[in-house]
C-alpha positions as CSV (number, residue, x, y, z in Angstrom):
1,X,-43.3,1.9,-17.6
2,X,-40.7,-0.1,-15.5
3,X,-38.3,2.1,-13.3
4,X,-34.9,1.9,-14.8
5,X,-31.5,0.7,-13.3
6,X,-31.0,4.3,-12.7
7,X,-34.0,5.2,-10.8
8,X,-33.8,1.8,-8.7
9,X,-30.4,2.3,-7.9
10,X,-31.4,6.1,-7.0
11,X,-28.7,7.6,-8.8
12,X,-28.3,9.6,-12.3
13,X,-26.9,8.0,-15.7
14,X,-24.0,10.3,-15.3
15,X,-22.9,8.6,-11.7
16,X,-19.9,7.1,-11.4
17,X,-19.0,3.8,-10.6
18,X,-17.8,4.8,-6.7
19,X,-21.6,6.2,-6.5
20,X,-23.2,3.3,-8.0
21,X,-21.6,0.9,-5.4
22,X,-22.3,3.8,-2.4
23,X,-25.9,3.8,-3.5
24,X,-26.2,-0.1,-4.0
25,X,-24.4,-0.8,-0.9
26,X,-26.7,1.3,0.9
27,X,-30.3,0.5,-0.6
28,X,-28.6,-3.4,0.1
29,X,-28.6,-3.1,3.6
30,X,-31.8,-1.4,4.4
31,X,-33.5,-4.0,2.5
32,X,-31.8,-7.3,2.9
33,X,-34.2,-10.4,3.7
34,X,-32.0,-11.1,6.7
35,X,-33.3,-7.3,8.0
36,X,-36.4,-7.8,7.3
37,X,-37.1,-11.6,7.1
38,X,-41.3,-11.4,6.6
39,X,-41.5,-8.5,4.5
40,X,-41.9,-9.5,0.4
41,X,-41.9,-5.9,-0.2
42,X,-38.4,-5.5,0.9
43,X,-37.7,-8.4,-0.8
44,X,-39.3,-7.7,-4.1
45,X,-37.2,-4.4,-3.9
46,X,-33.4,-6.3,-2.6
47,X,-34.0,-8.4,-6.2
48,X,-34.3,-5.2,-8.0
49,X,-31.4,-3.6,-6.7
50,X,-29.4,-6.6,-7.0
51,X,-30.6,-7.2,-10.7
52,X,-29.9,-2.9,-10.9
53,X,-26.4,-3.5,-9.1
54,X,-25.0,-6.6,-11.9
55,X,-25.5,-4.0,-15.0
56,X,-24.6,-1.1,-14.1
57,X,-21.5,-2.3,-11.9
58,X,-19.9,-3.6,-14.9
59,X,-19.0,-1.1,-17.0
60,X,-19.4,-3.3,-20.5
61,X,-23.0,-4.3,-19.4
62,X,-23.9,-0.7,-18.3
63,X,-22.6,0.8,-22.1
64,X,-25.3,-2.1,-23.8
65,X,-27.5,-1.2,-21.2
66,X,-27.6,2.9,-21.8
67,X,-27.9,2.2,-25.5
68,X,-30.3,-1.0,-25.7
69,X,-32.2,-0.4,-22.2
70,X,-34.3,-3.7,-21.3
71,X,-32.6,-5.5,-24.5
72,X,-29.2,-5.0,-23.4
73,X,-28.6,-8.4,-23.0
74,X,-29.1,-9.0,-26.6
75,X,-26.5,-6.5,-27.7
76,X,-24.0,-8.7,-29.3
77,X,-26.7,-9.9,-31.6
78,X,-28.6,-6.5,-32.5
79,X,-25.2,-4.8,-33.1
80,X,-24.1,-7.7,-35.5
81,X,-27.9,-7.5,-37.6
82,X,-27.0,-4.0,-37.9
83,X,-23.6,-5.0,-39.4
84,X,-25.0,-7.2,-41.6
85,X,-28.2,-5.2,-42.6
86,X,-25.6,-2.5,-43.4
87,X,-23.7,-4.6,-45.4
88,X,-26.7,-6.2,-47.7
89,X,-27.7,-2.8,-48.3
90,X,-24.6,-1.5,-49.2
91,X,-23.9,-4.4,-51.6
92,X,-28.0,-4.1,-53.0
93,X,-27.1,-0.9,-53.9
94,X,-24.5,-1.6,-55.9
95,X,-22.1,-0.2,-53.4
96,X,-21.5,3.6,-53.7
97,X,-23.3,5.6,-56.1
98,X,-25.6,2.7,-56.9
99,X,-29.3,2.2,-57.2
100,X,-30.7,-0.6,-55.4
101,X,-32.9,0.9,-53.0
102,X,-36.2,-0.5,-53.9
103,X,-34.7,-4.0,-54.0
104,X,-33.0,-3.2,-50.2
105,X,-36.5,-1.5,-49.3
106,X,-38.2,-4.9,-49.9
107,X,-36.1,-7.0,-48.1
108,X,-35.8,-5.3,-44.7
109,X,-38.4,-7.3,-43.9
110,X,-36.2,-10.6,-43.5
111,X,-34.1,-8.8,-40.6
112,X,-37.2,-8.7,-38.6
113,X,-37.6,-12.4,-38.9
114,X,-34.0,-12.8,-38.1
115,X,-34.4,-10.7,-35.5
116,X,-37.3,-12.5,-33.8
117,X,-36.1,-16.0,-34.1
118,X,-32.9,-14.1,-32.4
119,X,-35.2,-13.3,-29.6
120,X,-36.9,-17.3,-29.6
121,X,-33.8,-18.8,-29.5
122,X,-32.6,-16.6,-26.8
123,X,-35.7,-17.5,-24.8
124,X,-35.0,-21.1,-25.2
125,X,-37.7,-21.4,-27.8
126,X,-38.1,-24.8,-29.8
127,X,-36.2,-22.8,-33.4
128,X,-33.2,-23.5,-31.0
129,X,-31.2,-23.8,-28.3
130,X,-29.5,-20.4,-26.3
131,X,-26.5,-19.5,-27.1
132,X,-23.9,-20.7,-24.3
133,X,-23.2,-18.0,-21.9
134,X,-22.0,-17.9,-18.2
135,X,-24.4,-16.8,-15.6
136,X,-23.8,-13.5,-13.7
137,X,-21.7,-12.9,-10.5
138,X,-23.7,-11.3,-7.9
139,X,-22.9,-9.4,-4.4
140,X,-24.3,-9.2,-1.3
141,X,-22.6,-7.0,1.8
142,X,-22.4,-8.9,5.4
143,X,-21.2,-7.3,8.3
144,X,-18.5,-8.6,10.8
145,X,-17.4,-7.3,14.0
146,X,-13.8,-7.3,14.2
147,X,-13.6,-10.5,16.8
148,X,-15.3,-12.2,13.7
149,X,-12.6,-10.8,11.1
150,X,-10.2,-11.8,13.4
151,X,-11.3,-15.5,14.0
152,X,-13.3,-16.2,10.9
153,X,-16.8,-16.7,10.9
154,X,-19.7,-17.6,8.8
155,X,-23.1,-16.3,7.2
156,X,-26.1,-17.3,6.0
157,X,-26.8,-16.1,2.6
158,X,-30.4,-16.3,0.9
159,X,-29.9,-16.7,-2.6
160,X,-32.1,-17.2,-5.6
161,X,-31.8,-20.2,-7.3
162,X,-33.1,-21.3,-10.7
163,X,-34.7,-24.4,-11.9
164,X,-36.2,-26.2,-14.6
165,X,-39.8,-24.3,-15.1
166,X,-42.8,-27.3,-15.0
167,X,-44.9,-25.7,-16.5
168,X,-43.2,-25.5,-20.1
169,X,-40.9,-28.1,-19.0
170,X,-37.8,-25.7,-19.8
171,X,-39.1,-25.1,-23.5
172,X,-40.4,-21.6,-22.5
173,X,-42.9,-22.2,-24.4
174,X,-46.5,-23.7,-24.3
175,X,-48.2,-24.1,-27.7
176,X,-46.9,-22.0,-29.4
177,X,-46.5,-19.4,-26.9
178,X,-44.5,-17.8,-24.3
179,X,-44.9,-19.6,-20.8
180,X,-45.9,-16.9,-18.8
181,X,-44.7,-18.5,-15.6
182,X,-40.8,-18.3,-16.7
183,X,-41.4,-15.3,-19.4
184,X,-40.2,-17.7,-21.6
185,X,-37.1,-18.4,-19.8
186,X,-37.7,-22.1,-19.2
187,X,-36.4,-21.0,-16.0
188,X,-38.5,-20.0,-12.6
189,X,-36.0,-18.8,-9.5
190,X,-36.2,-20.5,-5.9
191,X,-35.1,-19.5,-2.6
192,X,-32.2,-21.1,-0.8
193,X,-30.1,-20.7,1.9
194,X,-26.1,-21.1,1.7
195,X,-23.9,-20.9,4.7
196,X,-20.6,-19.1,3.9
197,X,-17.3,-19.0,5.4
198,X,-15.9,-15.7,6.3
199,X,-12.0,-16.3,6.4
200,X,-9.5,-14.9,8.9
201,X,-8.1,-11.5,8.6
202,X,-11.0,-9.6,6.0
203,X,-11.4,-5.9,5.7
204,X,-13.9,-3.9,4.9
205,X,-14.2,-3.9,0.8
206,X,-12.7,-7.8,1.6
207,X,-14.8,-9.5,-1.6
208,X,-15.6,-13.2,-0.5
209,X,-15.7,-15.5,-3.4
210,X,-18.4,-18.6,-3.7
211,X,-18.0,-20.1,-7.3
212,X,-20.7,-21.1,-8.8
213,X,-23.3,-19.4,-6.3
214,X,-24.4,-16.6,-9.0
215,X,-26.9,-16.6,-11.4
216,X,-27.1,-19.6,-13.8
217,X,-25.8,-19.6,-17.4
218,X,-27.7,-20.3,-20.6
219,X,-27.4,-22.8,-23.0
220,X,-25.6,-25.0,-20.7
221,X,-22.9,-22.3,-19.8
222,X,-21.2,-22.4,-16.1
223,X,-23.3,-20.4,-13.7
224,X,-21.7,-17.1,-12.1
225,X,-20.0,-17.1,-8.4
226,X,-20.9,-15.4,-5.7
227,X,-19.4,-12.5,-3.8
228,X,-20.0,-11.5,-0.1
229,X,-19.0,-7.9,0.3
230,X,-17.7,-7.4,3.7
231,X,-18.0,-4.3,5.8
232,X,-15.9,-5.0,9.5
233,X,-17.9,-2.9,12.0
234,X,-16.3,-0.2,14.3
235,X,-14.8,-1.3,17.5
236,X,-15.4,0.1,21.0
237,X,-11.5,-0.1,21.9
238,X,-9.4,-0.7,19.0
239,X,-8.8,1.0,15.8
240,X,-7.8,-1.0,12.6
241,X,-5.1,0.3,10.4
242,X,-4.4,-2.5,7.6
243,X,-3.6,-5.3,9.5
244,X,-2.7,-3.8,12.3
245,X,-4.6,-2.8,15.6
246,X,-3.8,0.4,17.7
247,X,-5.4,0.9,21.7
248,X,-5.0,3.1,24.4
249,X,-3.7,2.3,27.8
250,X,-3.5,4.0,30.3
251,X,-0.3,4.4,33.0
252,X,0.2,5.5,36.0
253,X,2.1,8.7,36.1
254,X,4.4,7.0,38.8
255,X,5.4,4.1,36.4
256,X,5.5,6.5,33.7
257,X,8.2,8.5,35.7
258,X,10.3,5.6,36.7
259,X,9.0,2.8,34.4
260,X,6.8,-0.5,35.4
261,X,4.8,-3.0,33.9
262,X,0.8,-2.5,32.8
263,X,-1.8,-4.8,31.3
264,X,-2.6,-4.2,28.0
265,X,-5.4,-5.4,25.9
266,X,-5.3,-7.5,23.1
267,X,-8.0,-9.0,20.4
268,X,-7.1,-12.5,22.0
269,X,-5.8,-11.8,25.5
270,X,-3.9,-10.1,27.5
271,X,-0.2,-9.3,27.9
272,X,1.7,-7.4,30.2
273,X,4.3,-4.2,29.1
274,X,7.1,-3.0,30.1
275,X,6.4,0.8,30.0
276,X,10.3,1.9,30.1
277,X,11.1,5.2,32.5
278,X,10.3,8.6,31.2
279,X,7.6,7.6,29.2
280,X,6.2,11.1,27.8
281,X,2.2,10.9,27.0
282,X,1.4,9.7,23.6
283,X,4.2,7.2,23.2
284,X,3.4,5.1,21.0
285,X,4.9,1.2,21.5
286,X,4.7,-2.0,18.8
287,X,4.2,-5.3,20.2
288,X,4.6,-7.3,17.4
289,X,2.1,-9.9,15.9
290,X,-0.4,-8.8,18.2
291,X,-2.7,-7.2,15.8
292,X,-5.2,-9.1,13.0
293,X,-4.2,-12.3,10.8
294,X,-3.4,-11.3,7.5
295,X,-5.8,-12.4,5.2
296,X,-4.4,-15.5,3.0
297,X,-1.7,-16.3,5.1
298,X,-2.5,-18.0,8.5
299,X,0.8,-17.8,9.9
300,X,1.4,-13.6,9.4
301,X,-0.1,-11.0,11.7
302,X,-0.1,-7.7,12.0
303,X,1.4,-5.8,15.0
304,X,-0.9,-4.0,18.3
305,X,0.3,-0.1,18.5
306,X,-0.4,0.5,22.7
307,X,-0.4,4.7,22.6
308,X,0.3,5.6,26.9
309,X,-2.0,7.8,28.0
310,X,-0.2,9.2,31.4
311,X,-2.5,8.8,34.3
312,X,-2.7,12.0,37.0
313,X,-4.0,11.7,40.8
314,X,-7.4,13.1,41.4
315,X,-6.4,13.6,45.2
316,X,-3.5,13.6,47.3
317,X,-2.6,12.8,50.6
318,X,-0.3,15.3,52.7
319,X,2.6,12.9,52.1
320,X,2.5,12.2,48.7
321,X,1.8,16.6,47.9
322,X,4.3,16.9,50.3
323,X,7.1,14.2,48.6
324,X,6.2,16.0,45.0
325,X,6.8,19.8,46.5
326,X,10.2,18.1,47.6
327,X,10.2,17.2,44.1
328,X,9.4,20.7,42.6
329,X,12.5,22.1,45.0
330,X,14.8,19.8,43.4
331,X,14.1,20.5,40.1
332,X,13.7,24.3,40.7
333,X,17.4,23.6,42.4
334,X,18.9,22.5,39.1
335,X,17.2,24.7,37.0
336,X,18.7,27.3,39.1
337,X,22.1,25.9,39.2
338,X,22.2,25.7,35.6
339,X,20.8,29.5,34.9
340,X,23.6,31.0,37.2
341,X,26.2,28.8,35.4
């Protein structure tokens, strides 16, 4: 028996959606072609957790999945038959209280057919064409170091494509019976490879939107986008907050005392700051539009938070101990002076 959404996924059919998309997210990444670009294995298993992922992400799917399993996708249609079946044996009956039972017994037989030229059509069988229906969106997580989300970048994505099976020529059928090389689809995927531009400014959960990339529709209906699920990788030196950056620098405790000017990192540079006298350790100080581009607008940035970190000596010469006892005495002077007053 096939493994079910749940059990690909790894999770139970109680999870919720935040675990679904923890689970997928990281079953997606140990598996991605682009991780291991020879292995079909890993491959095999990246389709099923991506096929896993599109049902039970959606919370409409997963409810026809949980009560139709692998005939979810016919839902709509089973749930009407049942409608209708419900109905024709109501009215055979003769409505409450009646007696049409046997008559109802003998016809049950006609939802079946129904049922399976349902199943035909929805295969793209000769009885009729597939209903129209848009294809379905599908994700796949990229990483990006933050020099990429700040600059924009791009990706390779492998995706699979359909196309017209040759062997049934799209009929999914050959005499009389399913094509077993679409499953009576008419359909066989392909793999391709689709460069994609990562804008400007993304942050991790940033969804990145290719229309028309997902899987194809049916009976001529629009195919699904794409999405590229961004994770922005930990940086050595700064720390992201929204749009805005934060780093540490470090001053000298003589410019803290009396202020000075230090260089201070940026992601594109760097710029020099007045550090103002009487800087205490762990000031923080906002130099604006110096942190990442705000994603949509090309022209907004975010702001760089520099936190001081006060610098000590490691050794001193005799003058300089000697200049900061001198120091020591004329503080301990006025903190005198001002005790005895």
């Amino acid at each position: 028996m096939a493994k079910s959404y749940y059990e690909t996924l790894g999770v139970s059919r109680a999870a919720s959606e935040k675990e679904i998309k923890a689970a997928y997210r990281k079953l997606a990444r140990k598996y991605h072609p682009d991780v291991a670009p020879n292995d079909k294995t890993a491959e095999a298993r990246f389709k099923e957790i991506n096929a896993a992922h599109e049902v039970l992400s959606d919370a409409e799917k997963r409810r026809k999945y949980d009560k139709y399993g692998d005939r979810w996708e016919y839902a709509d249609q089973i749930e009407e038959m049942e409608r209708q079946q419900s109905a024709a044996g109501w009215a055979r009956q003769g409505g409450p209280g009646g007696n049409g039972g046997a008559t109802f017994e003998a016809n049950v037989g006609d939802f079946g057919s129904i049922f399976e030229n349902l199943f035909r059509r929805e295969r793209g069988g000769p009885r009729g064409q597939p209903p129209r229906r848009r294809g379905q969106d599908v994700e796949t997580p990229v990483e990006v170091t933050l020099e990429e989300a700040f600059a924009g970048t791009t990706r390779t994505v492998r995706l699979q494509g359909a196309e017209v099976c040759r062997t049934c020529g799209g009929s999914g059928e050959v005499a009389g019976a399913i094509c077993h090389n679409c499953d009576g689809s008419g359909q066989v995927l392909r793999e391709r490879r689709l460069e994609v531009k990562v804008p400007a400014g993304v942050k991790t959960g940033s969804r990145v939107r290719v229309a028309g990339e997902g899987r194809p529709g049916t009976g001529g209906g629009p195919s699904g986008d794409l999405y590229l699920v961004v994770t922005v990788l930990p940086h050595a030196r700064f720390e992201r907050k929204g749009d805005d950056l934060s780093v540490e620098v470090p001053v000298p405790f003589v410019d803290a005392i009396l202020g000075g000017e230090v260089e201070v990192p940026t992601i594109d540079g760097r710029v020099l700051l007045r550090i103002p006298e009487l800087t205490q350790n762990g000031r923080q100080i906002r130099l604006a539009n110096k942190g990442m581009p705000v994603l949509g607008n090309a022209n907004a940035r975010g702001d760089l938070i520099a936190r001081v970190r006060v610098l000590l000596p490691e050794h001193l010469t005799a003058e300089e101990r000697h200049l900061i006892e001198q120091l020591r005495a004329l503080q301990g002077g006025r903190a005198g002076a001002g005790a005895g007053q």
